[in-house]
Structures are given as structure tokens and as C-alpha cells.
C-alpha positions in Angstrom: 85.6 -37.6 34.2 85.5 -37.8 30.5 81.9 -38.5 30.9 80.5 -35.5 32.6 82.4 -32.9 30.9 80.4 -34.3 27.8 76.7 -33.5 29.7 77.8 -30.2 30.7 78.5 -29.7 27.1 75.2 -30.3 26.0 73.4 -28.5 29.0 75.6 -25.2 27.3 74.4 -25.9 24.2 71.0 -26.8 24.2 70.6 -23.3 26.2 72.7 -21.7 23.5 70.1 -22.8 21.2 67.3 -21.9 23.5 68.9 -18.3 23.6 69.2 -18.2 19.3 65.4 -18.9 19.2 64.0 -16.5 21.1 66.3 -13.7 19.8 65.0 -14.3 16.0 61.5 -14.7 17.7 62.2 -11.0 19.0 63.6 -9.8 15.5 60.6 -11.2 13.8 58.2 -9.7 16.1 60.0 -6.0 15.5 60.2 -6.3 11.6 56.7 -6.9 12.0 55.5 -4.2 14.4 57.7 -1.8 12.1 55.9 -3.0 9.2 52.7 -2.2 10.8 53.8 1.1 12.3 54.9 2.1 8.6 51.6 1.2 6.9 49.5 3.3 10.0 52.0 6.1 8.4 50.7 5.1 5.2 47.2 5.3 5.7 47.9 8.7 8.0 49.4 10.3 4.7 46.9 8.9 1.8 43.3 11.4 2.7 40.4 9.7 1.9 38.0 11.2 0.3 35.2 12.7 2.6 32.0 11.2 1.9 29.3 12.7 0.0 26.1 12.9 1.5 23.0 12.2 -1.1 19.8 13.4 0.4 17.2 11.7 0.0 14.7 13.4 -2.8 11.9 12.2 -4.8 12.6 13.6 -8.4 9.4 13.9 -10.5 6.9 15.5 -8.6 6.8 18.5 -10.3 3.4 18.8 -12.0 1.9 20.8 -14.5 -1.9 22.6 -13.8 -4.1 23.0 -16.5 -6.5 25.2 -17.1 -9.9 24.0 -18.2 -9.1 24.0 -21.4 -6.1 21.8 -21.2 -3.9 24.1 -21.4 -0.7 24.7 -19.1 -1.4 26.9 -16.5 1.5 26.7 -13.9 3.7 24.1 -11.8 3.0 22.7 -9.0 5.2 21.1 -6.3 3.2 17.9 -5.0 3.7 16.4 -1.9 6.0 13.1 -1.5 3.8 11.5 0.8 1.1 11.5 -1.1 2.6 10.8 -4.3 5.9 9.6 -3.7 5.1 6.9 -1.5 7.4 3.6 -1.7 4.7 0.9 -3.0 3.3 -2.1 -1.1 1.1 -4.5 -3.4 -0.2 -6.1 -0.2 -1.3 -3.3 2.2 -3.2 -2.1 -1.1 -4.4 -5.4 -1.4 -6.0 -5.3 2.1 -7.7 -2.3 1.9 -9.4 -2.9 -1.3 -10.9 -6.3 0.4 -11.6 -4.1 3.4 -13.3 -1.8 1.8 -15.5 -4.1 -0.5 -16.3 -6.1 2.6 -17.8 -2.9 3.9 -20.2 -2.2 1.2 -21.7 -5.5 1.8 -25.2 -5.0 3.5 -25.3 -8.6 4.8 -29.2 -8.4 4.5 -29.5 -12.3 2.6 -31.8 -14.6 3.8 -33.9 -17.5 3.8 -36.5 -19.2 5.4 -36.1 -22.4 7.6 -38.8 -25.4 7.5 -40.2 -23.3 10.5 -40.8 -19.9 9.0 -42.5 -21.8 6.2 -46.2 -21.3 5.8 -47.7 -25.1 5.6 -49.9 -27.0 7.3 -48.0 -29.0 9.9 -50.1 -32.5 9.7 -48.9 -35.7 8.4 -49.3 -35.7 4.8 -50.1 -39.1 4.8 -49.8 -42.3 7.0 -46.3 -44.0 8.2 -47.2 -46.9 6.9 -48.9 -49.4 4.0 -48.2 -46.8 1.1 -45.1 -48.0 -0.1 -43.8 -44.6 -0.5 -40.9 -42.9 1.9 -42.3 -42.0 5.2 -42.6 -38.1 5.7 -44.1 -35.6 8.2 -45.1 -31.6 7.3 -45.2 -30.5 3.6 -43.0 -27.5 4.8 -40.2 -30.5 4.8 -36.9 -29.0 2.8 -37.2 -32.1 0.5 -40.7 -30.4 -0.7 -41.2 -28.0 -3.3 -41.9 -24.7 -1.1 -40.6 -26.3 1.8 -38.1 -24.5 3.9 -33.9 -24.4 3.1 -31.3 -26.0 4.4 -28.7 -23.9 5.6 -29.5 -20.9 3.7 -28.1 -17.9 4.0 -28.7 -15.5 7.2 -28.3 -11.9 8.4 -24.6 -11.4 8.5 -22.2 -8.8 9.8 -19.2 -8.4 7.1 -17.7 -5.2 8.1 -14.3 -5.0 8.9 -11.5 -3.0 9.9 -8.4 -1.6 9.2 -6.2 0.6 11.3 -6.2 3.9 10.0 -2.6 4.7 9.5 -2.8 1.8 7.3 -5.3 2.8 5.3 -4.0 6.6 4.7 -0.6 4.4 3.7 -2.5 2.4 1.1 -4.4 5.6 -0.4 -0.7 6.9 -0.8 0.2 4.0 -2.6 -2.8 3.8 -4.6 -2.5 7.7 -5.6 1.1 7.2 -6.0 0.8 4.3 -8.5 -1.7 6.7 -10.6 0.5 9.2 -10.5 3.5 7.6 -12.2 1.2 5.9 -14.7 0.3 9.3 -15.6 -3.0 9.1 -15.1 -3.6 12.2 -13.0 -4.4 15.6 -13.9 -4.2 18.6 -12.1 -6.9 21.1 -13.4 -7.8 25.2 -11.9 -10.7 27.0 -12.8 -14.1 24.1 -12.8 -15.7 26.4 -10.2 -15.6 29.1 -12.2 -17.2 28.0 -15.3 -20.8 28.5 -16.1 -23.3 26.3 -14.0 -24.3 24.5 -17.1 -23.5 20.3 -17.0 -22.8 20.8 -21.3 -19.7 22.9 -20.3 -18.2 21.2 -17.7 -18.7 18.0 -20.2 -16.8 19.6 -22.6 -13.8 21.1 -20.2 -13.4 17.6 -19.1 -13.9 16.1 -22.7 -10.7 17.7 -23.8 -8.8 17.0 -20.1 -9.4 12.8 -20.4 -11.6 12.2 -23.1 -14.0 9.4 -22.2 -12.1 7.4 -19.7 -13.6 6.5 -16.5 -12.7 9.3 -14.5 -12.4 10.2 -10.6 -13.0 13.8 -10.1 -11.5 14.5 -6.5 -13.4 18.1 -5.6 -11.4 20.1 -3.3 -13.1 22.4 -0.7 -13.4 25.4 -3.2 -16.0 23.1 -5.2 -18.7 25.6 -6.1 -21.5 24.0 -8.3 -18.7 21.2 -9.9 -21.2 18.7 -7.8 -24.0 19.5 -9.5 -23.0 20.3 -12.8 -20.6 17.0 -13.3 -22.9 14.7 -11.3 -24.8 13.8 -14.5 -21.7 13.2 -16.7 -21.7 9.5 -18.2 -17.8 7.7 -16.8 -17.2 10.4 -14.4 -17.5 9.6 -10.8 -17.6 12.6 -8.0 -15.9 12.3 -4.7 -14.5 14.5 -2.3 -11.1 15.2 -1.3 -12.2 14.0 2.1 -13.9 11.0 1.1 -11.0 9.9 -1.5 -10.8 5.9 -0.6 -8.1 3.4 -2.0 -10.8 1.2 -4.2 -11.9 4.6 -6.1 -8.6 5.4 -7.0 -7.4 2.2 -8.7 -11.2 1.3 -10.0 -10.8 4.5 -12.5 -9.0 4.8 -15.5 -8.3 8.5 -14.6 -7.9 11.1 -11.6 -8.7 14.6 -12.2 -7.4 16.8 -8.7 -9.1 19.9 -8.2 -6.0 22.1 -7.4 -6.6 23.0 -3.8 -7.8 19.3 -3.3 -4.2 18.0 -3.5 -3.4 19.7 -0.1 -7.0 18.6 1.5 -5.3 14.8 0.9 -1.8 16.0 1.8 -3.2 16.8 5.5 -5.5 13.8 5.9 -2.4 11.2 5.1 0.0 13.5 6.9 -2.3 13.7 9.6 -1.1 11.9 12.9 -3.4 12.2 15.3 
């Protein structure tokens, strides 16, 4: 009898113990969800600070037109897509080759041993001369003879899709721009149709550096009357590639020419 009141005993016990454990689980598990619920409270009270919103703006492209004097005339606000573009060394890259590719006429060539003129007999026998055997004189080994694998008519042209192509022309302008080498200039079609006075008004603009002039559509007799400068290279706003851009030392805008560019790069058809 002594026996079996000592198991019960233990059965008590052990689900005494069992009991104790899962009541100080419970306590831990509400000191922690109070915790929590006081740090939510917290965070409710303490306001954060509201966010500021920073737009987005280029700073810098405020430019100053000159007159043809080189004097300030007025500001100008210039478009961020055509000078505020984010750069990209290798779409620039790509349009440059693209565009020297282009200029290539492909017109090289050579003349085969056929297209030789020769006499096409045996020059001498096979045989009993000691010498190398040999057919036509219009042989490439031959002085006059025909060439080996000369060059031939080729087609180098390629292409470039052309929102591509407006993107590297911003880049290009872009990188001019904060190099400062572009000026903005009002008033070349109004001077006198003489080449000596548009050589001076550009003289005291950008000296004697290689110069783009980009003519805008109010252009006048600028063609004619620059188109004999020495270092200045005429273009129009139209026409305004990636390769002329970089190739000069300087970019002189026509004032209205700047928008003609604006609505080509902008353009999405």
C-alpha cells in the first residue's frame, strides 16, 4: 500500500509542475505583448517628419544672349532635353562611328587578273628553261598584272534608330554646353551682307576657334556671308548631327535655332 501512494504522488506532482510552466509561459507572453502594445503607443505619439518632396530640376540652364558684339543682351531659359541630358559615352560613341561609316562612298577598287589588259598566251614554254612555269603576263605575280584580293565596291552605310540618334545629339550638345563652349548670339541676320563684318562679329564672339554656326530658320544672308570664313563651319538647325558638334572647338546658336533643335529631339513621332 505504501508503494502506490508514492506513484500517485508523483503523478500530482509532475502535473503540478506541468501547470507552473505553462502559467510563466502565459506571463511571459503578456509582459511581452504589453511591451509591444506600449512601443506601437510610442511610435503613435512621436510624428514623423513628413517627407519633403525635391523635384527634380536641372539648375544651370539659364543662358545669357549676346548681341553681335558680345555683349549681353538678355536671358534665356534653355531646354533640359537638349541641354540637360544625363550623358552616355557609348550611345555617343555609336553615332559618331555611324555617322563616319556613312560618309564613306565605298567606290575603291581594283582590277582582277581578268580585267587586266594582256595578251593571254603563254609567255614562254612549260618546259627546258629552267625558270618557274607561268601562263598570261596579266598573272598577279607580274608587274601590271592583276591584284589579289583587292579592294571592291562596298556598301558601308549603316543605321541607327532615330530616337537614338536625337539622344546622342542631346548628349553631345549637352557636353558642349557645360564645357562652356556654346554661345548664344541675336542679331547676324541683321548685319550688313558683307563677309568682313560678319568676320569681325564672330572674331569678338570665339576668336579663331573652330566654330559650328547652327543657323536657325530666320537665317537671312548668314549663309552666304559666313560661308567663306576660315574655322567656321555652317549647318543648319535641322541638319545639326552628333560628329559636328563634338568635332568643333565651339558652338555658336542662332537664338531661334535653339527651339528648331528643341522640337526635332523632342519630337516623337
Amino acid at each position: 500500500m505504501a508503494a502506490k501512494k508514492v506513484i500517485k504522488v508523483t503523478k500530482a506532482t509532475k502535473a503540478t509542475n506541468v501547470k507552473m510552466v505553462k502559467a510563466a509561459k502565459k506571463a511571459e507572453t503578456k509582459k511581452v505583448v504589453k511591451k509591444v502594445v506600449a512601443l506601437k503607443k510610442t511610435e503613435k505619439k512621436t510624428v514623423k517628419p513628413k517627407a519633403i518632396k525635391v523635384e527634380s530640376t536641372v539648375h544651370g540652364l539659364n543662358a545669357t544672349v549676346v548681341d553681335t558684339d558680345g555683349k549681353a543682351k538678355e536671358k534665356m531659359i534653355l531646354p533640359a532635353e537638349v541641354f540637360g541630358e544625363k550623358m552616355n559615352k557609348q550611345l555617343i560613341a555609336q553615332a559618331v562611328r555611324v555617322y563616319l561609316a556613312n560618309q564613306r562612298a565605298g567606290s575603291a577598287a581594283t582590277k582582277s587578273r581578268g580585267m587586266v589588259e594582256g595578251s593571254t598566251r603563254k609567255i614562254y614554254r612549260q618546259k627546258g628553261t629552267g625558270r618557274a612555269r607561268h601562263g598570261n603576263i596579266r598573272a598577279p605575280i607580274f608587274v601590271g598584272g592583276g591584284i589579289t584580293f583587292g579592294p571592291v565596291p562596298h556598301d558601308f552605310s549603316m543605321k541607327m534608330p532615330e530616337k537614338m540618334r536625337r539622344l546622342a545629339l542631346a548628349c553631345a550638345l549637352t557636353s558642349q554646353y557645360e564645357s562652356g563652349n556654346v554661345v548664344f548670339v541675336d542679331g547676324l541676320a541683321s548685319l550688313k551682307p558683307k563677309t568682313k563684318y560678319m568676320a569681325q562679329s564672330l572674331t569678338s564672339l570665339i576668336g579663331d576657334a573652330r566654330t559650328l554656326l547652327v543657323v536657325g530658320k530666320e537665317k537671312g544672308l548668314v549663309t552666304r556671308t559666313a560661308r567663306n570664313i576660315h574655322n567656321i563651319t555652317l549647318t543648319s538647325a535641322e541638319s545639326l548631327n552628333t560628329y559636328d558638334v563634338l568635332s568643333h572647338n565651339k558652338i555658336v546658336f542662332m537664338k531661334d535655332g535653339v527651339a528648331v533643335v528643341k522640337e526635332i529631339i523632342t519630337k516623337t513621332e
